[in-house]
Each structure stands twice: as structure tokens, then as C-alpha cells.
C-alpha positions in Angstrom: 35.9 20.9 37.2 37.4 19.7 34.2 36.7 21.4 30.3 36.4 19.3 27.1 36.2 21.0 23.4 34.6 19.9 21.1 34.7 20.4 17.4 32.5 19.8 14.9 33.0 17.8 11.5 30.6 17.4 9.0 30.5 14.4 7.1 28.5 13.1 4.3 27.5 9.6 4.0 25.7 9.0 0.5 21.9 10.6 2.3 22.8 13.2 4.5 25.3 15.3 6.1 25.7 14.2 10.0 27.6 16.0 12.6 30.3 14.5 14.3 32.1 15.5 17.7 35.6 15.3 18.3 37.1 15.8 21.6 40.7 17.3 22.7 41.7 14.0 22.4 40.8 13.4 18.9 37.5 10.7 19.5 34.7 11.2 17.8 31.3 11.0 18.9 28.6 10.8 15.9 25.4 13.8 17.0 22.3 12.3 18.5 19.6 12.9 16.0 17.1 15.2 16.6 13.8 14.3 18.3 10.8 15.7 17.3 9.1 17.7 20.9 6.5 15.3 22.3 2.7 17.4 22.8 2.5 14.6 25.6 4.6 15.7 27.3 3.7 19.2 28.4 1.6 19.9 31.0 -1.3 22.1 32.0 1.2 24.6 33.3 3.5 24.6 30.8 1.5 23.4 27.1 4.0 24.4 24.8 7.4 24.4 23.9 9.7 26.7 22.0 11.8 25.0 18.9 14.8 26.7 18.5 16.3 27.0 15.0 18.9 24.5 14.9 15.9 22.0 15.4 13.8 23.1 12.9 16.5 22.7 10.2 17.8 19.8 11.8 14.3 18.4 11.6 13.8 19.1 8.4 16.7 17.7 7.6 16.5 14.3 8.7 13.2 14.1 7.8 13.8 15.1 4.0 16.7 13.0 2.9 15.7 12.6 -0.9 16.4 16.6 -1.2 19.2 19.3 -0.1 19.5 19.5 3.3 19.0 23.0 4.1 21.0 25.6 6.0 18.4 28.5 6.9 14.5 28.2 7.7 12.9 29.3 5.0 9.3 29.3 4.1 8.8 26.0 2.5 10.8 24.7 6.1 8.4 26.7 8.1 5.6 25.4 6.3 7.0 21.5 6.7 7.5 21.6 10.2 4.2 23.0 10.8 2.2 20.6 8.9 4.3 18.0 10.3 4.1 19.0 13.9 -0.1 19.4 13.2 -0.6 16.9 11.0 1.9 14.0 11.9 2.9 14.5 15.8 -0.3 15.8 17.3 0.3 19.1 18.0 -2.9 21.4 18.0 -0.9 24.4 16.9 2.3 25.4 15.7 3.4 28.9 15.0 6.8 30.9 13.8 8.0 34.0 15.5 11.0 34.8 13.6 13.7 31.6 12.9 11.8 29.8 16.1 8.5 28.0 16.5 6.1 27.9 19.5 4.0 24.2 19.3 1.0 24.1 22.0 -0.8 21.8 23.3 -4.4 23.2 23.5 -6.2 20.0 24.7 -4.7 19.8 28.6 -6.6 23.6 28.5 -9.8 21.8 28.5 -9.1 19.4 31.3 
């Protein structure tokens, strides 16, 4: 099995600070963005998905370019990324529980 480390650098290009990967052996690899969960994907046995922290602010993030990009989730991020996740991805609901956020998928319940 062999082990590669990986550091992070942050680098700001003019919008937005973007992570970068660098390996032992000094390459770097710029981050894949981040992807906002698809509700058609989920199933009947499994209609919702939990978005970790790191998403939500990564989210928000790429999303919001014309402001600061943000390093906790805060209310005004919480409140984003659930309008966005109702409003603009098709989500039926979205709720926090702490830093995280449940979406669901209510309509494969009525199938």
C-alpha cells in the first residue's frame, strides 16, 4: 500500500480563495469544486442526505463570490443554503442540526 500527503494551500485568485493540493512530491492538484447533493438521486430507502459542514461553507462559498467568503456557518449561511437547496435544487426540505444539514426528498414517500 503506498501513502501520499497532502497539504493544503490556499490561494486567492482576484474572486475567491481555492484550495490547492500538494503532494510529497511538490505537484499540485487544484480542489474539485463542491457539488451541490442531487434530491434525484436518493431513493425510497434512503431520501435524504446529510451535508457536512465543510460543504455548507464551501457551498456558500462558491456560490457567493461578490462577498467574503466565509469560514463558519452562521445563520445568514444556514438560511442561504436552505433557501437554495428548497428554492433552487428541488429539495422538499432542508434542515440544520448543529454546523450540518439534513435535505430530504419527501416526494419518492408518495410513490
Amino acid at each position: 500500500m503506498e501513502w501520499v500527503v497532502f497539504r493544503q494551500l490556499l490561494v486567492y485568485n482576484g474572486n475567491a480563495i481555492n484550495r490547492l493540493n500538494i503532494s510529497e512530491g511538490g505537484k499540485m492538484k487544484m480542489s474539485r469544486p463542491f457539488v451541490f447533493p442531487d434530491p434525484d438521486d436518493r431513493s425510497k430507502n434512503n431520501p435524504g442526505v446529510i451535508v457536512n459542514s465543510e460543504q455548507v461553507i464551501g457551498l456558500y462559498n462558491q456560490y457567493n463570490k461578490d462577498g467574503d467568503d466565509v469560514q463558519k456557518v452562521t445563520n445568514t449561511v444556514k438560511e442561504w443554503f436552505t433557501n437554495e437547496a428548497i428554492q433552487n435544487q428541488g429539495w422538499d426540505e432542508a434542515k440544520f442540526i448543529g454546523n450540518q444539514c439534513i435535505l430530504e426528498n419527501k416526494l419518492l414517500e408518495k410513490q
